[in-house]
C-alpha positions as CSV (number, residue, x, y, z in Angstrom):
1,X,7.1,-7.5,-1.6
2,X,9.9,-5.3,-0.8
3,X,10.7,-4.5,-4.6
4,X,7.3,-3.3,-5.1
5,X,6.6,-1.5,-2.1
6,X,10.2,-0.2,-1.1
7,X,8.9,2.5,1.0
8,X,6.4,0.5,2.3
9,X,4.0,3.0,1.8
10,X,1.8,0.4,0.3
11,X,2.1,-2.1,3.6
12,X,1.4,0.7,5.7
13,X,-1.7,2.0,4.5
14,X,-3.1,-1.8,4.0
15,X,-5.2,-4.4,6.2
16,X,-2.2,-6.8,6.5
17,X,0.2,-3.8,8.7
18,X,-2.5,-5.2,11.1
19,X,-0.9,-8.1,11.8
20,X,2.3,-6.1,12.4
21,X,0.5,-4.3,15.1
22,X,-1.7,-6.8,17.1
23,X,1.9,-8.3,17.5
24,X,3.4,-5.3,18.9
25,X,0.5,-4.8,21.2
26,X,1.0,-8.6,22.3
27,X,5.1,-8.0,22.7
28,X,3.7,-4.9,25.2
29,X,1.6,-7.6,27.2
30,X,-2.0,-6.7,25.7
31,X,-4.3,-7.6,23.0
32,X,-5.2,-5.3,20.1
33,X,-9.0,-5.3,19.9
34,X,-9.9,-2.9,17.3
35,X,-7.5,-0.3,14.6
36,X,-7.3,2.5,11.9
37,X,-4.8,4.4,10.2
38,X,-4.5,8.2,11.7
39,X,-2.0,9.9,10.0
40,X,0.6,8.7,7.5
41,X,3.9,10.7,6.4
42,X,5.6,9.5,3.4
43,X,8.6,10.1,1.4
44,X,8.5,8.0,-1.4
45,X,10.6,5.8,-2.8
46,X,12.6,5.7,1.0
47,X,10.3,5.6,3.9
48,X,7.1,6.2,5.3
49,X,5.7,6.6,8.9
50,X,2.1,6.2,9.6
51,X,0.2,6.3,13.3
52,X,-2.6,4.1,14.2
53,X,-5.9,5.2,16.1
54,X,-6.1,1.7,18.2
55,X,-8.3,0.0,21.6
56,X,-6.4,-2.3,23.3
57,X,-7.1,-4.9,26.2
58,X,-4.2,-4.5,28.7
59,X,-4.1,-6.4,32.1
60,X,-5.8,-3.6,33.7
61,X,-8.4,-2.8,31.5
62,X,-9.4,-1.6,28.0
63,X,-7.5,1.8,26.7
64,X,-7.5,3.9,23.7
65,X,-3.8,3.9,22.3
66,X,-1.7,5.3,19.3
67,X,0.7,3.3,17.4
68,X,3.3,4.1,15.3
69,X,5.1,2.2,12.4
70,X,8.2,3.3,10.3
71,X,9.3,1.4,7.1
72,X,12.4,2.2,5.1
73,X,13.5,1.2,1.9
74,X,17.3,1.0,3.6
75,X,16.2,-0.9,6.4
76,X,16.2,0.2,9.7
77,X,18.1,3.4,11.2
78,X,20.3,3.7,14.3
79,X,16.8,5.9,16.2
80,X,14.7,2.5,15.4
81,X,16.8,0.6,18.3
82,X,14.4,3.1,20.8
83,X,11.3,1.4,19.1
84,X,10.3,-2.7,18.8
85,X,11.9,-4.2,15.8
86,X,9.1,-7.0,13.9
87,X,10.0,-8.5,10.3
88,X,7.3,-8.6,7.9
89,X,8.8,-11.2,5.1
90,X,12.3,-9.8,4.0
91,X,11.6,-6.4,5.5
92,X,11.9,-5.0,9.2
93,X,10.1,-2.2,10.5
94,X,9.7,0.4,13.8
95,X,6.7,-0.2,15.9
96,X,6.4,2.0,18.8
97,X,3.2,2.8,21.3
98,X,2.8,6.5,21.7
99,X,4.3,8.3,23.2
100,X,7.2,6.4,23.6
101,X,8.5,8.1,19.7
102,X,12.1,7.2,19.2
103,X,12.6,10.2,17.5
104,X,11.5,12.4,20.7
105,X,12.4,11.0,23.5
106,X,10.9,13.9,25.6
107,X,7.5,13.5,24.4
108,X,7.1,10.9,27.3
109,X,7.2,13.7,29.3
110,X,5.3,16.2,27.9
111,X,2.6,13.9,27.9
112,X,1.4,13.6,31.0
113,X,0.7,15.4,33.7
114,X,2.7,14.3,36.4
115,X,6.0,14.8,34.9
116,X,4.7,18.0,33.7
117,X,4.0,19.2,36.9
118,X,7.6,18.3,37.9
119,X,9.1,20.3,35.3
120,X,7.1,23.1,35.8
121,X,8.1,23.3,39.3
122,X,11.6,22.8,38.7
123,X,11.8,25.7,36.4
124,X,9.9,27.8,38.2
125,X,7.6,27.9,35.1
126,X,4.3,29.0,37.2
127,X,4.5,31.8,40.1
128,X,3.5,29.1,42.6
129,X,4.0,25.1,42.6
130,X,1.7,23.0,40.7
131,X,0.3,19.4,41.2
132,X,-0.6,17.4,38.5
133,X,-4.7,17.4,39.1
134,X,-4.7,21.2,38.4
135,X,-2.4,20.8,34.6
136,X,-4.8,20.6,31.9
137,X,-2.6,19.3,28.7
138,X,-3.6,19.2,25.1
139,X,-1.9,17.9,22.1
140,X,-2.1,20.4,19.2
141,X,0.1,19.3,16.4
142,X,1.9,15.7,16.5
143,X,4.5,14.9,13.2
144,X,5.4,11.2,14.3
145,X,9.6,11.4,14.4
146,X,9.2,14.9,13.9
147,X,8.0,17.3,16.4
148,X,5.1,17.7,18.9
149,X,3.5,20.5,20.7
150,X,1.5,20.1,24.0
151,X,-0.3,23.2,25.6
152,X,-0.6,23.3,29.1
153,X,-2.4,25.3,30.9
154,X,-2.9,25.5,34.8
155,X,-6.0,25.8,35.8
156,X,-6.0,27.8,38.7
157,X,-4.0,30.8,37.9
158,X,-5.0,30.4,34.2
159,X,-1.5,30.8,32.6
160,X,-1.2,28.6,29.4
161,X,2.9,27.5,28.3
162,X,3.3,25.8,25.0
163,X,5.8,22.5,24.8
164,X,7.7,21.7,21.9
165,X,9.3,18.4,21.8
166,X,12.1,18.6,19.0
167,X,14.5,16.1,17.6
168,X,18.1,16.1,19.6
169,X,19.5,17.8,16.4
170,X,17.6,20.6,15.9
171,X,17.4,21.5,19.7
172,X,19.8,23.6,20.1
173,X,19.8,25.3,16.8
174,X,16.3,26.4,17.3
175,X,16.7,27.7,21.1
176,X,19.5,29.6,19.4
177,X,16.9,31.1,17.0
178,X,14.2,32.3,19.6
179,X,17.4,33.8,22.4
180,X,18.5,35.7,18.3
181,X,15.0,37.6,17.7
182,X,13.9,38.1,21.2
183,X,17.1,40.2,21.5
184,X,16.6,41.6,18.0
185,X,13.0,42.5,19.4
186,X,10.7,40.9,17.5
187,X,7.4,39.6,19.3
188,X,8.2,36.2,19.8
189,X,7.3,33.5,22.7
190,X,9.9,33.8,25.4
191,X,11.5,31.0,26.5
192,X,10.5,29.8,29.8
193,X,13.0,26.9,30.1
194,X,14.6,24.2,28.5
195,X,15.3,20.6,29.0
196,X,18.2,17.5,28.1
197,X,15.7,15.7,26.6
198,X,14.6,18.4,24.2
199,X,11.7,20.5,26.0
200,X,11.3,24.4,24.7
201,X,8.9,25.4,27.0
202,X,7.5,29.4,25.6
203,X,5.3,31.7,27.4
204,X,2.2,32.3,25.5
205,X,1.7,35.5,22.9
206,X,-0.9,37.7,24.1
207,X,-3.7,38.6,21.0
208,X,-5.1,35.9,18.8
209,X,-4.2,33.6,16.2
210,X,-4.7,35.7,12.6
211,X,-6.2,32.2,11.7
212,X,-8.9,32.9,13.9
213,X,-9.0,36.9,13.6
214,X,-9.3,36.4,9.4
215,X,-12.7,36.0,10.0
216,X,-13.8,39.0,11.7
217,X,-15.0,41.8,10.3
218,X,-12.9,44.8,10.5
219,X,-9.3,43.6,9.0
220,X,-6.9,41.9,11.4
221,X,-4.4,43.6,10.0
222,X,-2.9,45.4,7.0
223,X,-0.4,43.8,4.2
224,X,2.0,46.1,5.3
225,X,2.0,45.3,8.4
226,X,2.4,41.7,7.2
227,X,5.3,43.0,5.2
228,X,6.7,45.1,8.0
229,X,6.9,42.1,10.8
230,X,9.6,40.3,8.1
231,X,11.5,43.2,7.1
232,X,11.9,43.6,10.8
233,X,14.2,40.2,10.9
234,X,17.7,41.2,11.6
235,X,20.6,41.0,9.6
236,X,22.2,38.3,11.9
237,X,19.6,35.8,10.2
238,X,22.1,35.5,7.2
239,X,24.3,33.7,9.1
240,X,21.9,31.5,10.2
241,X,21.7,27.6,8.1
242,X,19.8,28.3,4.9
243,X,16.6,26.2,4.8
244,X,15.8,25.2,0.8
245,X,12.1,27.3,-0.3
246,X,9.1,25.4,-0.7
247,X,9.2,25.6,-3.9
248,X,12.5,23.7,-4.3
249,X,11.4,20.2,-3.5
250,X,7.8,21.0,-5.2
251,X,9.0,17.7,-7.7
252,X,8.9,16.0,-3.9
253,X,5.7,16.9,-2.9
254,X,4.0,16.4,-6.6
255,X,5.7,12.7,-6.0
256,X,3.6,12.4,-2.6
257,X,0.2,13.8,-4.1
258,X,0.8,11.4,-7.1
259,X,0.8,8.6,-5.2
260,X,-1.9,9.4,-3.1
261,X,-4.2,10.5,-6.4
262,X,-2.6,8.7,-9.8
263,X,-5.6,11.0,-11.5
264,X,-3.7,14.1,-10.6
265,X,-0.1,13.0,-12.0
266,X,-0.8,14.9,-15.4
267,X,-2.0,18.0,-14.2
268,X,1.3,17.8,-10.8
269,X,3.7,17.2,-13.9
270,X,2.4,20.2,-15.8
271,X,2.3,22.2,-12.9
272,X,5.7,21.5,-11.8
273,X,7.5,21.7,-15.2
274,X,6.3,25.5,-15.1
275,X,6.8,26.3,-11.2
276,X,10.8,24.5,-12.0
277,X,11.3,26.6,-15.2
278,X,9.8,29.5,-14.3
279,X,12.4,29.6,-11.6
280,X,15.5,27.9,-12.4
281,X,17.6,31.1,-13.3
282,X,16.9,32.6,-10.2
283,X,19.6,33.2,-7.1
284,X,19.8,32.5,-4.3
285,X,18.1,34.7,-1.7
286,X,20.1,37.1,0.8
287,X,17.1,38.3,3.1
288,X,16.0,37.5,6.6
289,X,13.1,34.7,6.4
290,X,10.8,33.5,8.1
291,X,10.7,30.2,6.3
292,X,7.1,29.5,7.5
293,X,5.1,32.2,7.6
294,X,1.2,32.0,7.1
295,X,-1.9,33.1,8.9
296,X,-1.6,30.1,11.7
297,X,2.1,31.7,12.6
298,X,0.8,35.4,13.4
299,X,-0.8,36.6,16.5
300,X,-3.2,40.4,16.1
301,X,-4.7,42.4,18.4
302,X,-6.9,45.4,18.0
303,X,-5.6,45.4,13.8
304,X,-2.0,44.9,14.4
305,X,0.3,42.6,14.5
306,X,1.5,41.5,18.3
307,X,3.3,38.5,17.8
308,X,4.7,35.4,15.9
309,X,5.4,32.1,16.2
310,X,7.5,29.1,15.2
311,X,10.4,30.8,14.3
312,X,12.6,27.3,14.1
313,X,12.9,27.7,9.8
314,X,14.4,31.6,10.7
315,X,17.2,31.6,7.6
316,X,18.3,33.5,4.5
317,X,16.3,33.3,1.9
318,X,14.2,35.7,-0.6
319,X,11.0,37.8,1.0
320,X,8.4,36.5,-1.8
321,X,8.9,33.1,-0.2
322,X,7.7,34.6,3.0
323,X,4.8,36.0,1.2
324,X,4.2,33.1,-0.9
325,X,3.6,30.8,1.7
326,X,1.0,33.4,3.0
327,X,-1.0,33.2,-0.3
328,X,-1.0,30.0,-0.2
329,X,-2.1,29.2,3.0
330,X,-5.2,31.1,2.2
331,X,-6.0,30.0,-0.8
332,X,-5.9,26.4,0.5
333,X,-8.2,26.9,4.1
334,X,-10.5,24.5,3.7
335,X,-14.4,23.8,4.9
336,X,-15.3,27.3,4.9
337,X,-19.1,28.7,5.1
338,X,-19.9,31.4,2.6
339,X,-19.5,33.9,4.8
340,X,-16.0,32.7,6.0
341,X,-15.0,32.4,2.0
342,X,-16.0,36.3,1.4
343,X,-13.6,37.3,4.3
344,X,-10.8,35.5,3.1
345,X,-11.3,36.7,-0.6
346,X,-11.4,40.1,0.4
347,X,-8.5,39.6,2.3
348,X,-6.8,38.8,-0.2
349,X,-7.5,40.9,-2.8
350,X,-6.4,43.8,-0.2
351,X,-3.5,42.0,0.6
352,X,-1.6,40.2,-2.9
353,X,-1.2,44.1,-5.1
354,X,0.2,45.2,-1.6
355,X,2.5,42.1,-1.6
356,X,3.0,42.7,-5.8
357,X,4.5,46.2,-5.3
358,X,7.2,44.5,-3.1
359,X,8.1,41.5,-4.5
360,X,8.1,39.4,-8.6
361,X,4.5,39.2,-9.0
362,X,5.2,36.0,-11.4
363,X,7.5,34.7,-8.8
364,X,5.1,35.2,-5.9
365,X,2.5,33.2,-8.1
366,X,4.7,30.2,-9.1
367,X,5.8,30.2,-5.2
368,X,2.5,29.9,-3.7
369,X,1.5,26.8,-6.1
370,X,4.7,25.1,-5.3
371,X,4.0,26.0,-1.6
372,X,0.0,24.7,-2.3
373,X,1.7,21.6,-3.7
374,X,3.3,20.7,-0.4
375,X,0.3,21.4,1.3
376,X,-1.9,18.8,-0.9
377,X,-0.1,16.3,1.1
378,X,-2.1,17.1,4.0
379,X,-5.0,16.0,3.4
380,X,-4.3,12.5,2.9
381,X,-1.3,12.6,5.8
382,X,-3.9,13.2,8.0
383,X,-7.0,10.8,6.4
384,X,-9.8,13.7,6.7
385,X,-13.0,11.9,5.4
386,X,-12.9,13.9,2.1
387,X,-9.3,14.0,1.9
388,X,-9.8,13.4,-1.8
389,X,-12.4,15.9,-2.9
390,X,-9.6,18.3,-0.9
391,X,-6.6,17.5,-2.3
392,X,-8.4,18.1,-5.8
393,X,-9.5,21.6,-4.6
394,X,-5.8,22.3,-3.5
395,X,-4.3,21.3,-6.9
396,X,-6.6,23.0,-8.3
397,X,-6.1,26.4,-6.6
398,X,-2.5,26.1,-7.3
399,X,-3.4,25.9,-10.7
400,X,-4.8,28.7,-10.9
401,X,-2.3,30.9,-9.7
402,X,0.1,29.0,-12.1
403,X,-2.1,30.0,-15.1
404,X,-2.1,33.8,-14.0
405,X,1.3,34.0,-15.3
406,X,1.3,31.2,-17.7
């Protein structure tokens, strides 16, 4: 079984992983009543993670629960020893019962509101002690292995922090990035504290999300703005680790969509051949970058830009990247009315001859499919009803830009 499924992509995503977890649920001391796949991250051929919407019997009553697996085609890895090791034939996988993620050991914490609380008032966090009845907490992004971010809010002063649980080697390299651009100035979330088992707690941006203000309608902002934000990046970024674009593991992420849609495989192969060619000769880049920067990253306020967020990809790298991932990220929002659609359209035909005047139109093009590309793994990754249909719309957007230049 292993040969065929190395990645185990295949077991993970099939009836028989349930066998895998009714016996992790019995090792806990309960019985698995009912399951479904949630999410699923893979990297094929060498592993795949994949969570598991579950209701279990427990001694005490019936709960709702999520479950996570890991498979590797390499066997198990020395993080694994935090989760349950069970064999399935010749191969061993890492079941683990959120949030107890081996990966994140502080997600335990930021999980619930009692230990919440107790940071909070350790840190000072809120300008009086809180008790745990008055923390409201919500997940709002979970990467099994990967990174989580809880928002808390306090109910009776009404002051919202943000949570992100990172992985032990990234911590310190990403605190290092926010104390960099809050002293360079740039409108980022300050930090409120930070923990040994990998806690940045940040202060919320004031404004909105640009996600949300894209659909009013006056502009949220202007492309130069946009372009301004990044240019304001300081030099010391260079020095920062260089993060590889998009665009250069778009072979990767064409790989993932494959396997999720065979169908697509001709059109991903024509689509990276060009994207790979198009920009093989190119250097690398030696600008400040956000590595990450789309309309979900930017917070706006009365048509101008008041904040940003996620700054952990800050790096060298070239400014179309930056842009690119923009494009992209619009071109891809999905389950829009017609209304919503005319918005973003205009937007960005005010915003991509603003954004060719400063950067390689061709490039900017081939960047945003490869970025698009990356993002057709989403659907699937997190099994939207019509995750198909969407990932056929995504491809196909990225084809289009691709063709522009072609």
């Amino acid at each position: 079984m292993t040969l065929q499924d190395p990645d185990g992509s295949a077991l993970l995503t099939s009836p028989e992983v349930g066998s895998l977890l009714s016996a992790a649920v019995q090792h806990a001391g309960g019985t698995l009543a009912e399951w479904s796949l949630d999410h699923i991250d893979a990297n094929p051929p060498h592993s795949t993670t994949a969570t598991y919407s579950a209701i279990v019997d427990w001694p005490y009553g019936r709960r709702d629960e999520l479950l996570g697996v890991s498979a590797r085609a390499s066997g198990p890895v020395a993080s694994d020893a935090a989760a349950e090791i069970f064999a399935d034939g010749d191969r061993e996988v890492a079941v683990w019962l959120y949030p107890q993620d081996p990966d994140l050991p502080g997600l335990a914490r930021a999980a619930y509101a009692e230990s919440m609380a107790e940071i909070c008032n350790a840190h000072r966090i809120f300008a009086d002690p809180v008790v745990p009845a008055q923390l409201t907490l919500q997940m709002i992004g979970y990467r099994p292995r990967r990174r989580a971010v809880v928002k808390v809010t306090d109910t009776v002063s009404g002051e919202v922090i943000y949570v992100k649980v990172l992985r032990e080697r990234l911590f310190t390299e990403v605190v290092h990035r926010h104390d960099l651009l809050r002293a360079a100035g740039l409108p980022i979330p300050q930090v409120a504290a930070t923990t040994p088992d990998n806690l940045l707690v940040l202060r919320e941006l004031g404004g909105v999300p640009l996600a949300r203000a894209l659909f009013d309608p006056s502009d949220p902002c202007r492309a130069e703005d946009l372009i301004g934000l990044l240019d304001a990046l300081p030099a010391s970024v260079l020095q920062l680790e260089r993060r590889p674009p998009w665009s250069d593991a778009v072979g990767h992420y064409a790989a993932m969509v494959t396997q999720a849609m065979p169908s697509l495989a001709g059109k991903l192969s024509w689509l990276t051949g060009l994207i790979s060619q198009g920009l093989a000769s190119l250097p690398l880049g030696h600008e400040p970058t956000h590595g990450d920067f789309h309309e979900g990253q930017i917070h706006v306020a009365g048509g101008r830009i008041v904040g940003m967020l996620d700054v952990d990809t800050v790096g060298p790298g070239h400014r179309v990247d930056d842009l690119a991932c923009l494009v992209a990220h619009l071109s891809t929002i999905q389950r829009m009315n017609p209304a919503q659609e005319a918005r973003i359209h205009h937007l960005i035909r005010a915003w991509v001859p603003v954004f060719d005047t400063r950067v390689d139109p061709t490039q900017l093009r081939l960047r945003a499919a490869a970025v698009i590309i990356s993002l057709a793994t989403g659907p699937f990754r997190g099994q939207e009803p019509d995750w198909e249909r969407e990932t056929a719309t995504m491809v196909g957007s990225a084809e289009a830009l691709v063709r522009q230049v072609s």
